[in-house]
C-alpha positions as CSV (number, residue, x, y, z in Angstrom):
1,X,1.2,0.9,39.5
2,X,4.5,1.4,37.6
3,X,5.5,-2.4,38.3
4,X,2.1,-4.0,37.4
5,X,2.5,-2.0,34.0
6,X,7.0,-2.3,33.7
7,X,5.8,-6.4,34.2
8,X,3.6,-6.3,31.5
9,X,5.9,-4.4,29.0
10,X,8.0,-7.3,28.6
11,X,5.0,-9.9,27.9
12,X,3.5,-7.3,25.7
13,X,7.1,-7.8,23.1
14,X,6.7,-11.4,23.3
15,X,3.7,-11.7,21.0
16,X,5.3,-9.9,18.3
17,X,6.9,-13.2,17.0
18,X,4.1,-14.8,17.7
19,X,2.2,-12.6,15.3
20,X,4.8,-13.2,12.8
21,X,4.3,-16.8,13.7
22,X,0.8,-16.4,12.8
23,X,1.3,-14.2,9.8
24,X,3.6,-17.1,8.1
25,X,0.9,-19.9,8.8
26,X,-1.7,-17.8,7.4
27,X,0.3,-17.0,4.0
28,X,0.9,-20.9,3.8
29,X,-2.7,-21.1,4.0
30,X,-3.2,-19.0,1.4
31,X,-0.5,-20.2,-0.8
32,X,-2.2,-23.6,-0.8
33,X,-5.7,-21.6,-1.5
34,X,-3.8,-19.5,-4.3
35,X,-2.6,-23.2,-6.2
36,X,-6.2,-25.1,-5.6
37,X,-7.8,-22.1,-7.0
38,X,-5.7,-22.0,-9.9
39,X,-5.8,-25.1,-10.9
40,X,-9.6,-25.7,-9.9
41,X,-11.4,-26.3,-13.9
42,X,-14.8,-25.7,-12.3
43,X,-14.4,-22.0,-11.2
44,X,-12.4,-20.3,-14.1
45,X,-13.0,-16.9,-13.1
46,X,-11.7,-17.1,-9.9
47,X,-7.8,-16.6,-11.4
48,X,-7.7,-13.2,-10.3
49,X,-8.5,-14.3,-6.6
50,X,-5.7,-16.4,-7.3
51,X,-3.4,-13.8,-8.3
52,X,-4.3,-11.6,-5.6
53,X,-4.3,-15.2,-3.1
54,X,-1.0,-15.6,-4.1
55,X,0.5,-12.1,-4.0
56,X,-0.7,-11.5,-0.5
57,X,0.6,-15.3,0.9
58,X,4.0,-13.7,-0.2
59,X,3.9,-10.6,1.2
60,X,2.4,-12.5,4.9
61,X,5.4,-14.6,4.8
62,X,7.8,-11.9,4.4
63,X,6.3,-9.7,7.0
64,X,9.3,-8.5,8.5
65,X,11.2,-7.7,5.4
66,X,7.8,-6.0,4.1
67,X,7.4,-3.7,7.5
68,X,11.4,-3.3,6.9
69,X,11.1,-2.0,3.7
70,X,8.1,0.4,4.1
71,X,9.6,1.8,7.3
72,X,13.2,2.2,5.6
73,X,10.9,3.6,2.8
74,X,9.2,6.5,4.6
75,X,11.0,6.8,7.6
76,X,14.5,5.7,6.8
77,X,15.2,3.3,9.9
78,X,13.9,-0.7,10.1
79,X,11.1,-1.7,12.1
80,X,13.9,-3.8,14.4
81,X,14.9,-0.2,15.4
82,X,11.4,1.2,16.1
83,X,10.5,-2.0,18.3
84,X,13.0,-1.7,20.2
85,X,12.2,1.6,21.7
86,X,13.2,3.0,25.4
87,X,12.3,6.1,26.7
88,X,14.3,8.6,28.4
89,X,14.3,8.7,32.5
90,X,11.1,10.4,33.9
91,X,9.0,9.4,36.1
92,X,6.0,8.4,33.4
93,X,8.2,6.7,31.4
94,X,7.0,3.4,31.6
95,X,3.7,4.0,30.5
96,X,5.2,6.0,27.8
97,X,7.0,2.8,26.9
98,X,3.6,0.5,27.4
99,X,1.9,2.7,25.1
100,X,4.1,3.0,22.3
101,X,4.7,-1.2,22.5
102,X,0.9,-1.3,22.2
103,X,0.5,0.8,19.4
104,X,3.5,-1.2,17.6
105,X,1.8,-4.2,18.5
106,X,-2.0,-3.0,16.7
107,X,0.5,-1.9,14.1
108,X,2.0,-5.2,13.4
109,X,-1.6,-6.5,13.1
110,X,-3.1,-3.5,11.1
111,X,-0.2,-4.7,8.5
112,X,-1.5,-8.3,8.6
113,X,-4.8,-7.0,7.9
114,X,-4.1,-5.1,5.5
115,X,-2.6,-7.6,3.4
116,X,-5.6,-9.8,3.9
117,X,-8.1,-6.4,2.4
118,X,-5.9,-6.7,-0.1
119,X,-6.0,-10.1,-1.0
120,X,-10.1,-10.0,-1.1
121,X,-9.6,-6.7,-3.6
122,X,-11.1,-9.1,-7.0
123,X,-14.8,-9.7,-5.1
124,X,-14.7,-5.8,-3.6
125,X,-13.2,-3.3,-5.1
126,X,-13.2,-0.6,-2.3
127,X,-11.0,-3.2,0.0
128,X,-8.2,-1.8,-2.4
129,X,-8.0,1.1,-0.5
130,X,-9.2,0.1,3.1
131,X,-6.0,-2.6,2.5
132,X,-3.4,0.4,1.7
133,X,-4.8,3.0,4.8
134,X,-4.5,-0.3,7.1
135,X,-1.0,-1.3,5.8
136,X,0.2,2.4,6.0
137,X,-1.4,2.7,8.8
138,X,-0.1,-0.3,10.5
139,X,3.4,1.1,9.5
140,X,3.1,4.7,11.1
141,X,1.7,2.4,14.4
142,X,4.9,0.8,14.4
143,X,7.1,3.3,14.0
144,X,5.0,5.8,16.0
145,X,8.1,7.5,17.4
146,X,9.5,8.2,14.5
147,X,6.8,9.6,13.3
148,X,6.0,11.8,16.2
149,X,9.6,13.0,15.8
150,X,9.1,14.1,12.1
151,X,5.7,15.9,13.5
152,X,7.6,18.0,15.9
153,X,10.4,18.7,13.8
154,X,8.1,20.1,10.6
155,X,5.8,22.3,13.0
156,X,8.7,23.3,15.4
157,X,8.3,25.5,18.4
158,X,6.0,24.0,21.8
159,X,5.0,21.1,19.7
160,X,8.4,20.0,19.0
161,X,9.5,20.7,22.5
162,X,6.5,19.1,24.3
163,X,7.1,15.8,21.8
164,X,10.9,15.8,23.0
165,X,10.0,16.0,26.9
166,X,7.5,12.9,26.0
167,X,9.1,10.5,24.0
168,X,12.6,11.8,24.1
């Protein structure tokens, strides 16, 4: 079983540029959505859509400075470090590494879809906040071992040591 899942690990890191891929076509789209919407005469009360159109079709097509900066932010290390995660020898270790490159991968969407929340914040409120807990959320997912680092390290003791043995 350790092969099927060491074949997959490989494929699994291959769709993170495609999601960047996809992340830059749709914050084209929405750039082009942001200018018709500002310019449209007929629907003058749509300029904050606009605004917030705009503001999230520039933050998709700088995804990976934006996941840079939040991780430098609260974890102090870029998300090209966190992605590039391998585990120390044990005999679980490659499902160690499968798992953590499928949280980073849920991650790099949760951050794409937070941005999106975000961008339909003028017709409901409340997506204000789902957008923020997805696009911090999405951040912790992709730097998952960092985080579980910090975790052991402020409670100490078995947790700390168990969390070490796992991850490394």
């Amino acid at each position: 079983m350790d092969n099927y899942v060491a074949n997959v690990i490989p494929h699994l890191q291959q769709w993170w540029p495609v999601l960047i891929t996809l992340a830059y076509l749709v914050g084209l789209v929405f750039a082009v959505v942001s200018g018709v919407q500002a310019v449209n005469q007929k629907h003058r009360f749509n300029r904050a859509t606009a605004v917030w159109t705009f503001w999230a079709a520039v933050l998709l097509l700088n995804l990976p400075a934006l996941m840079d900066s939040l991780a430098l932010t609260v974890f102090n290390q870029t998300s090209e470090q966190s992605l590039s995660y391998t585990p120390p020898a044990s005999p679980g270790s490659v499902y160690i590494q499968f798992a953590v490159y499928g949280i980073a991968t849920v991650g790099v969407i949760g951050i794409a879809r937070g941005i999106c929340l975000l961008r339909d914040t003028p017709g409901q409120a409340m997506n204000f906040s789902r957008g923020i807990v997805h696009l911090f959320g999405g951040i912790i997912a992709v730097n998952l071992v960092t985080f579980l680092r910090g975790i052991g390290a402020t409670i100490g003791g078995d947790v700390q040591t168990y969390i070490a043995k796992i991850i490394g």
